[in-house]
C-alpha positions in Angstrom: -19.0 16.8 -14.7 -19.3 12.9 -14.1 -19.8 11.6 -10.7 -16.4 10.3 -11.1 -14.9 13.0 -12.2 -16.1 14.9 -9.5 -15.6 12.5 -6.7 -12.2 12.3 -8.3 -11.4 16.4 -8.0 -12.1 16.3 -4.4 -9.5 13.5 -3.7 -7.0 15.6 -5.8 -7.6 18.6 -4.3 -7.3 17.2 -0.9 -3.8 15.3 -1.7 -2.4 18.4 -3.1 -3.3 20.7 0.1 -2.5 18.1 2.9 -6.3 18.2 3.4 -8.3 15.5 5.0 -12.0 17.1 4.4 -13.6 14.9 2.2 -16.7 13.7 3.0 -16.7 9.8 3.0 -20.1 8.9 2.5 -20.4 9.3 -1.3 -17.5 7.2 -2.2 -18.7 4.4 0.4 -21.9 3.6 -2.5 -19.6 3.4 -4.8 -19.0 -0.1 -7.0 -15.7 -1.2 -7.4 -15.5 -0.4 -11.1 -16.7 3.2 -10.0 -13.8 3.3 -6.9 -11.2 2.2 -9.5 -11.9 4.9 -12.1 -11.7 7.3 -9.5 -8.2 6.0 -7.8 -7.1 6.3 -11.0 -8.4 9.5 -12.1 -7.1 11.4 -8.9 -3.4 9.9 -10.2 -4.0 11.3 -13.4 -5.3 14.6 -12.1 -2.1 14.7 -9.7 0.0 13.9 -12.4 2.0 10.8 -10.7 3.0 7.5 -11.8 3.0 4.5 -9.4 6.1 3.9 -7.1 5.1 0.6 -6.3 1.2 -1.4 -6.3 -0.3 -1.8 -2.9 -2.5 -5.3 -3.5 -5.7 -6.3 -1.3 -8.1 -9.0 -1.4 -11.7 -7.5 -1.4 -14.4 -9.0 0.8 -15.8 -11.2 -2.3 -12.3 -12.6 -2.6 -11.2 -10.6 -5.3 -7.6 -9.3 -6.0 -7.6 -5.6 -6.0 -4.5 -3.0 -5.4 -4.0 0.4 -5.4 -0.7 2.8 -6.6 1.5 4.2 -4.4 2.6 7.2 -6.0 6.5 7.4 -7.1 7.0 10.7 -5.2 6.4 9.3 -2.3 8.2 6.2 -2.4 12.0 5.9 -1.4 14.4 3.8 -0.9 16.6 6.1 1.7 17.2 6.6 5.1 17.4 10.3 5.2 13.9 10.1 3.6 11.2 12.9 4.8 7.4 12.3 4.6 5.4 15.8 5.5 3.0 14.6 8.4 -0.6 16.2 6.9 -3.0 13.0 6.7 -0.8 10.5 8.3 -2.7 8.5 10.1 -0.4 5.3 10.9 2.6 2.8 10.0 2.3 -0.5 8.4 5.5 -3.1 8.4 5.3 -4.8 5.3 7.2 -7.8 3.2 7.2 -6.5 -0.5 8.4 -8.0 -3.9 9.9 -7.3 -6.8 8.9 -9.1 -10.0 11.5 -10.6 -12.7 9.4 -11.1 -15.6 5.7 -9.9 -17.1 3.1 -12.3 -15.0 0.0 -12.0 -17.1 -3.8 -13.3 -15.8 -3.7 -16.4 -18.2 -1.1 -17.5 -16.6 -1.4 -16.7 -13.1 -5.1 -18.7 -13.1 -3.8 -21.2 -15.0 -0.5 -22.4 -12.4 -0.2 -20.1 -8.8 3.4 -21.9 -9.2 4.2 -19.9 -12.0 3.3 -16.8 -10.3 5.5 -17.4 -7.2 8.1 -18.4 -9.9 7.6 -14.7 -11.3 9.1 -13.1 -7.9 12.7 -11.9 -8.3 13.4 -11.4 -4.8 11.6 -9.8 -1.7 12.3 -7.1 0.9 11.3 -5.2 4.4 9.2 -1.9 3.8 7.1 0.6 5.8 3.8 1.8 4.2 2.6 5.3 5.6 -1.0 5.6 5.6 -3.2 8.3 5.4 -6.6 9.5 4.4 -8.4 12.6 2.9 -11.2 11.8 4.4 -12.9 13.4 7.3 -14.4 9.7 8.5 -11.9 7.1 6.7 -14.1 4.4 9.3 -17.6 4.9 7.1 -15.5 4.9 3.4 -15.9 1.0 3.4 -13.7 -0.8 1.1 -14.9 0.4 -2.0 -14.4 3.8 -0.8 -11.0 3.1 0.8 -10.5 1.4 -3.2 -10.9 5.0 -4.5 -8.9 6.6 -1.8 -6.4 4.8 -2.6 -6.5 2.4 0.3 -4.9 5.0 2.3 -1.7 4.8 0.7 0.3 7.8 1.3 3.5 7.2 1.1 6.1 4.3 1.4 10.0 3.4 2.4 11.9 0.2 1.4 14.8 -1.0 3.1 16.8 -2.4 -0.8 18.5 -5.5 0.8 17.1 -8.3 -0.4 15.4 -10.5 2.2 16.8 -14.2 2.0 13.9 -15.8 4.1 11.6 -14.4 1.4 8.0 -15.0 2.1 8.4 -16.6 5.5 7.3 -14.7 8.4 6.7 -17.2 11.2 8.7 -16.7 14.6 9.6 -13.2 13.7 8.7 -10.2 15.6 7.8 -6.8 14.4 9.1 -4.2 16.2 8.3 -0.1 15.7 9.6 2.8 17.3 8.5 6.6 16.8 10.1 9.6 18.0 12.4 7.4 20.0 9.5 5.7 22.0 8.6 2.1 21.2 5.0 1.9 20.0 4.2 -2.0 18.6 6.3 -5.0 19.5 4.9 -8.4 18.4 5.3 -11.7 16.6 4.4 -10.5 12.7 1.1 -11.7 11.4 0.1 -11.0 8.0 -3.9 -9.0 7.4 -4.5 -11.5 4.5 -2.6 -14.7 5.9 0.0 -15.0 4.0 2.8 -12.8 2.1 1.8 -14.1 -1.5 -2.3 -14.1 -0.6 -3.0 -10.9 -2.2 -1.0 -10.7 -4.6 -1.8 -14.3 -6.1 -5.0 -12.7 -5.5 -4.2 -9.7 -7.6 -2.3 -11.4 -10.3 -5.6 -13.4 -11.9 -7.2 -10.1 -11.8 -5.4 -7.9 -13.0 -6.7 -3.8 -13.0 -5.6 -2.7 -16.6 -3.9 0.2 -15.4 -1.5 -1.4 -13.2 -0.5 -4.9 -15.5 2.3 -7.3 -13.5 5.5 -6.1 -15.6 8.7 -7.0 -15.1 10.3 -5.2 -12.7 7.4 -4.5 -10.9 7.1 -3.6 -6.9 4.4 -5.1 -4.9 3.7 -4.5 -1.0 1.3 -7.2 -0.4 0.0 -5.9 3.3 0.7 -5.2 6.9 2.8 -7.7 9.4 1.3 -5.6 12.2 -2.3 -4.4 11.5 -2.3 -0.2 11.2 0.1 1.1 14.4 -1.4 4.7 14.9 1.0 7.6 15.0 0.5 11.3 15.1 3.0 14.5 15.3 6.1 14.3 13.8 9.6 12.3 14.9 11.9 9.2 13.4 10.3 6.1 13.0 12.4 2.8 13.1 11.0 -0.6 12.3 12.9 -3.9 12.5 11.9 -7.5 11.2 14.4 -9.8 11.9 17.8 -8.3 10.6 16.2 -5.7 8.4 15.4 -2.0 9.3 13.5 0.5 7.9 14.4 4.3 8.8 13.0 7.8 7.8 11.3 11.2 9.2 8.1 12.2 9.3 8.4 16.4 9.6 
């Protein structure tokens, strides 16, 4: 068995038992060809299609993104998210593309890439982690765990503000108790930074296709949660509600 393939198996079997056991420090040498293969392998080996692509900007500057699995992506209220590896909430501003947005096109004119965005929206990413020590993964290792995706919930209504998130406040609530109230600032800068990012570097696994979903980072860093309860979060008029049980 490959080092991939075995690194790979170890992700899997952790996502399929709730497991967070996995010993960090082999994924963390990892390059970021090597974390890709296994992100994706473990999808394979799982038997799950993306929801939805997480995209990130890697410390060299490169686009990068991960899946978020379709089973664990909703669109609903009444939506329940088991509560084995969660490890925090993430408010997000996603997107949803109208067209095909291919690398040619996206290097040549980042015009034409913002052109390719149907419309946005409000979402929650839940994060998790299989491993024991997610802190000493570093990024290529959070790369092929996914970047602690877990699962994610997306309020439909389109947002008519779009991108802009200046002099708006995020606001979180878990198990009825408020846990993160402040104005929204985005990990990478700006709403479109990664995924501009992403789009001239495409993985060819996960292409830009029309009709594509795109969570482009967090509004409010990682907000840790633990246990089990009904999490609320609010930007502006939009609100995101589900369970973790």
């Amino acid at each position: 068995m490959s080092l991939v393939e075995d690194l790979a198996h170890q992700l899997a079997e952790a996502h399929k038992a709730g497991r967070h056991d996995v010993d960090a420090k082999p994924y963390s040498e990892l390059d970021r060809d090597a974390a890709l293969a296994v992100q994706l392998r473990v999808m394979q080996l799982l038997g799950q299609t993306p929801g939805l692509l997480k995209t990130a900007v890697a410390p060299d500057g490169v686009g990068v993104c991960a899946p978020i699995f379709a089973s664990k992506f909703s669109q609903s209220a009444s939506y329940q998210l088991p509560s084995a590896n969660v490890t925090g909430l993430e408010l997000e501003v996603g997107l949803v593309l109208d067209r095909d947005l291919d690398e040619a096109t996206a290097r040549a004119d980042e015009i034409d890439v913002v052109e390719a965005i149907d419309y946005y929206f409000v979402g929650i990413e839940i994060c998790g982690t299989r491993y024991v020590d997610r802190t000493i993964a570093g990024f290529n290792g959070g790369l092929a765990d996914g970047m602690s995706s877990l699962g994610y919930v997306m309020n439909p209504t389109h947002r008519d503000l779009g991108a802009e998130i200046d002099d708006f406040e995020v606001t979180l609530e878990f198990g009825g108790k408020q846990i993160h109230a402040a104005p929204a600032k985005h990990s990478f800068g700006t709403v479109l930074k990664s995924f501009i990012a992403y789009a001239k570097n495409q993985n060819p696994a996960f292409p830009l296709k029309a009709g594509t979903i795109v969570t482009t980072g967090s509004l409010c860093g990682l907000v840790p949660i633990t246990g089990t309860g009904h999490v609320k979060g609010q930007l502006g008029a939009y609100t995101v509600e589900f369970d973790i049980v």
